[in-house]
C-alpha positions as a printed Julia matrix, in Angstrom:
297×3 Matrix{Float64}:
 -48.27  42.98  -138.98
 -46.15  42.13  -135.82
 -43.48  39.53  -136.65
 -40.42  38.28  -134.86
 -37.31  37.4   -136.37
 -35.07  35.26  -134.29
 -31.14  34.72  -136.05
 -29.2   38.18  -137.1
 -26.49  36.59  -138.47
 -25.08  37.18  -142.32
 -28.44  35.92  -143.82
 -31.01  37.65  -141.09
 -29.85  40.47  -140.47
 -31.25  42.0   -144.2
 -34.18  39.67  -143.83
 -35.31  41.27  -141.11
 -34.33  44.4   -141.84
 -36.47  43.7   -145.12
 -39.7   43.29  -143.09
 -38.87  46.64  -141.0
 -38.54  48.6   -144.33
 -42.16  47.56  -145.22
 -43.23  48.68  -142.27
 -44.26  45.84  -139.89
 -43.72  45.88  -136.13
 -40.45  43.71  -135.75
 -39.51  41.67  -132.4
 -35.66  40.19  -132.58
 -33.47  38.07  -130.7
 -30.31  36.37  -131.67
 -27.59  34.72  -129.58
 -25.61  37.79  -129.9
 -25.86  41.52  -129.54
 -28.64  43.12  -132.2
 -27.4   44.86  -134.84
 -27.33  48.63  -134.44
 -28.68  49.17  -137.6
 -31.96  47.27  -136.73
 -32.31  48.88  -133.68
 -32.07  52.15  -135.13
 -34.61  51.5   -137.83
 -37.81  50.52  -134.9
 -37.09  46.69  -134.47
 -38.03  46.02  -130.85
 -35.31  43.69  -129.15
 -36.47  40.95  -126.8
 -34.94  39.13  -124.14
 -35.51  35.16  -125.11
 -37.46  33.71  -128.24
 -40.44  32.95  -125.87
 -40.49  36.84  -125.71
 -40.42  37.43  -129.57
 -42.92  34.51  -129.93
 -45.54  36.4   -127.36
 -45.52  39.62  -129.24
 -45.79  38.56  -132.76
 -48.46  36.49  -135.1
 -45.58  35.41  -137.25
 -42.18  34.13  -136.08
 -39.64  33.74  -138.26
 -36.27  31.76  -137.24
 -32.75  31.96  -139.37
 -30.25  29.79  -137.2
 -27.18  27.58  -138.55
 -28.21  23.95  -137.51
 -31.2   21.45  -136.61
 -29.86  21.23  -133.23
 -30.16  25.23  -132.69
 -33.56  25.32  -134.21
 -34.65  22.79  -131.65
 -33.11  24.83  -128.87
 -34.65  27.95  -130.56
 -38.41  26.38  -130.67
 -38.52  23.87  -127.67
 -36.05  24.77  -125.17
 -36.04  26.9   -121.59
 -37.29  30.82  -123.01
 -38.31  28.99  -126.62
 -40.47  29.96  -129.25
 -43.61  27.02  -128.04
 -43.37  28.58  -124.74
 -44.7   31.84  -126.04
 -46.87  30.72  -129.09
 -50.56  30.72  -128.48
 -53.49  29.03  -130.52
 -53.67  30.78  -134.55
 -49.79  31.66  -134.6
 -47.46  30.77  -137.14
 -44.03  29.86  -137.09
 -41.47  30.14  -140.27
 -38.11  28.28  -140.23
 -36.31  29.35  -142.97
 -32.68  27.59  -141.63
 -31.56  25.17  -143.3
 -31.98  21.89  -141.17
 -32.88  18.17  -141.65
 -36.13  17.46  -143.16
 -36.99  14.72  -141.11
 -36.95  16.63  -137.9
 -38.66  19.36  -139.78
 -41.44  17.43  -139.91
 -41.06  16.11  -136.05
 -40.83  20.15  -135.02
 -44.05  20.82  -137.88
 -46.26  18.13  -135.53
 -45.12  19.4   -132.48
 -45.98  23.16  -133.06
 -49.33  21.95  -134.57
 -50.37  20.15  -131.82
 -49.88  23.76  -130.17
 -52.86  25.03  -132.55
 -50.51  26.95  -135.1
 -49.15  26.5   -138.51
 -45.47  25.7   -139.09
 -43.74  26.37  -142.4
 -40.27  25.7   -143.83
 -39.11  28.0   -145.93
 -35.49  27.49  -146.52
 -33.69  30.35  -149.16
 -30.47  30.07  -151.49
 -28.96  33.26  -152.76
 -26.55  33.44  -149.95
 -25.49  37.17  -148.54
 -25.59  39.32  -151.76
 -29.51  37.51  -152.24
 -30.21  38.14  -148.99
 -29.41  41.84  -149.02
 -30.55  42.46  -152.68
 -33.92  40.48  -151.22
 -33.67  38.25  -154.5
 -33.67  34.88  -152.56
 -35.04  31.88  -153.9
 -37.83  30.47  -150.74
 -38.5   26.93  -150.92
 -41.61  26.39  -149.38
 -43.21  23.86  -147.18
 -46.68  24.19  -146.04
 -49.83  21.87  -145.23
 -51.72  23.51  -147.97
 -51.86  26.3   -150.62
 -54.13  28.6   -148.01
 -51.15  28.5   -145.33
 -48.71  28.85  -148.11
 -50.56  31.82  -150.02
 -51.05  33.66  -146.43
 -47.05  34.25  -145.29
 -46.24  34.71  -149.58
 -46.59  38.54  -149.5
 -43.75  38.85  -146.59
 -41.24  36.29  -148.77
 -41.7   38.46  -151.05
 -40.22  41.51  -149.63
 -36.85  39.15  -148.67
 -36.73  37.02  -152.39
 -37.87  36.79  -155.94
 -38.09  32.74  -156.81
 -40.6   32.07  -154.18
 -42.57  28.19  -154.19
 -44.57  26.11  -152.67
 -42.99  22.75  -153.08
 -45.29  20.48  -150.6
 -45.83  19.61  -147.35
 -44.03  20.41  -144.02
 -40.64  19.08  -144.88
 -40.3   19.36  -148.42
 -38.57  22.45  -148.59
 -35.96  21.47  -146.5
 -35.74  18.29  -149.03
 -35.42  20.76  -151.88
 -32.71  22.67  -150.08
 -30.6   19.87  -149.37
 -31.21  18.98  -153.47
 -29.86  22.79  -154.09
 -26.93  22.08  -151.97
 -26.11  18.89  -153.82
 -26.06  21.08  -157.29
 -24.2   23.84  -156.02
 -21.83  21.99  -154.33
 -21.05  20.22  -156.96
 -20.89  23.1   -159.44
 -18.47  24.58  -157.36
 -15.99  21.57  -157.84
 -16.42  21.5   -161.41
 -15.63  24.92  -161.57
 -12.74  24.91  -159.24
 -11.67  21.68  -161.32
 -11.87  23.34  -164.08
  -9.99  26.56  -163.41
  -7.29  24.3   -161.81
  -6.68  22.48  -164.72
  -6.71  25.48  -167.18
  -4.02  27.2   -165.0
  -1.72  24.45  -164.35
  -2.24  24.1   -168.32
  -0.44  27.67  -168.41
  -3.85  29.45  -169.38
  -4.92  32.82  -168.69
  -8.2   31.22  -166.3
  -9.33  34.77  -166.5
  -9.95  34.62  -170.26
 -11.13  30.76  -169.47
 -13.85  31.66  -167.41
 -14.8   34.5   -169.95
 -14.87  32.07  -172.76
 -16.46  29.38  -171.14
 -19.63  32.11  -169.8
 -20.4   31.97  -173.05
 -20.57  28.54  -173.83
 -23.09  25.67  -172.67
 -20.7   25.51  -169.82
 -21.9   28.76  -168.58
 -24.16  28.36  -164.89
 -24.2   31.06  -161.94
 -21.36  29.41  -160.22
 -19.27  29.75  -162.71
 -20.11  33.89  -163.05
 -19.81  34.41  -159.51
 -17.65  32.01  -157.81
 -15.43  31.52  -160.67
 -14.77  34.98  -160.28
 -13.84  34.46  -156.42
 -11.61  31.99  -157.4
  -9.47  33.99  -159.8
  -9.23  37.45  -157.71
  -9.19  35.13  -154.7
 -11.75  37.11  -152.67
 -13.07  34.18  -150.16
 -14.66  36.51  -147.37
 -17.79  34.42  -146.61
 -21.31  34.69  -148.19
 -22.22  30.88  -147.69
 -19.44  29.48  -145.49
 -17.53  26.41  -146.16
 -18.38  24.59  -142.57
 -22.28  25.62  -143.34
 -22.26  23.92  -146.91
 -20.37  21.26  -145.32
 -23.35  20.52  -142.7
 -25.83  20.45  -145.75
 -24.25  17.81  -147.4
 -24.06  15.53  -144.36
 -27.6   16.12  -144.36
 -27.97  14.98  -147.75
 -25.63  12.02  -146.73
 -27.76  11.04  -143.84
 -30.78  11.4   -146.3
 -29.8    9.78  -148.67
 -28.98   6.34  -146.51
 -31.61   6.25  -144.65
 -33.55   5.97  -148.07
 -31.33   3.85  -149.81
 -30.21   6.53  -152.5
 -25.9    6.3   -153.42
 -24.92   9.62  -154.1
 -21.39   9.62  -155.23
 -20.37  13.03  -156.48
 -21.88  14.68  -153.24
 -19.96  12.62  -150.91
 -16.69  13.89  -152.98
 -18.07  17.1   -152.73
 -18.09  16.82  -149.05
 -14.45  15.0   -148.65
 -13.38  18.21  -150.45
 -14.82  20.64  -147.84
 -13.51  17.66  -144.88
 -10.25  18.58  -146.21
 -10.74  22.55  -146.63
 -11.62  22.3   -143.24
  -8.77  20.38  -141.8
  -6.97  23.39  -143.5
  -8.68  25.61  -141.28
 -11.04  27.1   -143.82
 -14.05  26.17  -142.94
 -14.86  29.62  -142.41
 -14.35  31.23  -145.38
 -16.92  31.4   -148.5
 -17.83  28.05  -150.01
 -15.91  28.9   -153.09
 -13.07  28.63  -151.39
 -13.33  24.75  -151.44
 -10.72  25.06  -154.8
  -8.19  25.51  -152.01
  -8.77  21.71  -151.72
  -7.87  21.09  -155.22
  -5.18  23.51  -155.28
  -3.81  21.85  -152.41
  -3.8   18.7   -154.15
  -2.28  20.18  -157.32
   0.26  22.28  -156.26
  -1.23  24.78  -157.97
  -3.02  27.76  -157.51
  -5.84  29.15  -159.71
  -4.52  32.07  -159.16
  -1.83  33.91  -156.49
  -3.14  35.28  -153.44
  -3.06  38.84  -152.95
   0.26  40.02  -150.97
């Protein structure tokens, strides 16, 4: 097939590279120079998005905010401007669901399908192609046509609803893992401070009803302090204020997220917004005065 992938950052760069392996024609543009790598294995770079959207059937976009998909789709040299009648277009950003469904409209009106197809896994899913793809889609038919290409970038692959609903069951992923993260960074905090090995903590607690993927993996981070970014703290950060948003606009009080996100406001005034999103037990640590563990020298 001839696709376009527009967004090489941490996350697209394997995607797309994903989609070359199988053997599909590949069209890329990103705001910065195309990896070297893609280039080398037959993807075709392209000037603008309007470009990438002319020479493929399928256009995928992975960009950080709603803002920059709007740019992407609907601005000078966008994706629209290049789409003709039977295309389809796959966002799989993570963005606000409401204009998800304001972009959905506009691209149909255009005469092709639009499909939001957000992914958690973070970097090591994204190379491994293990992501979980939470689908939106007008109907199964739509849905059931673009599932053989997630499946060459993820595993845990489902059609949740309509246009829109996957980015609503994003922004609910992002609300566990957020919090997960906290009570994990909590936790570790308080064994250590408690003059306990957290090493051995962790270990005991993986095999207890405590036990949760956060805890394996970022747990982990937090003890041999490795916080080079898979999910970054400032990109976490804008999917909880989209959960905030949500969440008042329909009335909902979500309490533990919006502590969640006061942590990462104050990892950020550290200046670490830009390191992984385990690294929001700085926060506590900060507040503690106490480590989980020493940085390495």
């Amino acid at each position: 097939m001839k696709l376009g992938f527009i967004g090489l950052g941490i996350m697209g760069t394997p995607m797309a590279g994903h989609l070359r392996a199988a053997g599909h024609d590949l069209f890329v543009t990103t705001r910065s120079k195309v990896p070297q790598a893609l280039l080398d294995a037959g993807a075709k770079a392209c000037a603008s998005a309007e470009e990438v959207a002319r020479a493929a059937d399928i256009v995928f976009l992975m960009v950080p905010d709603t803002a920059d998909v709007e740019k992407v789709l609907f601005g000078a040299g966008g994706v629209a401007a290049g789409l003709s009648k039977g295309k389809t277009v796959v966002d799989m950003s993570s963005i606000s669901p409401i204009a998800t469904k304001e972009f959905g409209q506009r691209i149909a009106a255009l005469g092709c399908d639009y499909l939001d197809a957000p992914v958690s896994g973070g970097e090591v899913g994204a190379k491994a192609a293990s992501l979980t793809i939470m689908v939106g889609a007008k109907d199964e038919a739509t849905f059931e046509r673009v599932k053989p290409l997630f499946a060459l970038m993820g595993k845990n692959i489902t059609h949740v609803g309509g246009v829109g609903d996957g980015q609503v069951t994003k922004v609910a992923n992002q609300i566990i893992v957020a919090l997960n993260i906290a009570a994990v960074g909590e936790a570790l905090v308080f064994a250590s401070k408690a003059g306990a090995d957290p090493a051995k903590v962790r270990q005991a607690l993986m095999g207890g009803f405590a036990a949760s993927r956060i805890l394996e993996v970022h747990g982990e981070r937090m003890i041999k302090r490795t916080f080079n970014p898979g999910f970054r703290i400032t990109l976490h950060q804008k999917d909880l204020n989209l959960a905030l948003q949500g969440a008042k606009s329909l009335g909902v009080a979500l309490p533990q997220t919006a502590g969640a996100a006061q942590l990462m406001q104050a990892a950020q005034a550290q200046g670490w917004d830009q390191l992984d999103h385990s690294a929001l037990v700085k926060a506590l640590e900060l507040m503690a005065k106490h480590p989980v563990a020493p940085d390495p020298q």
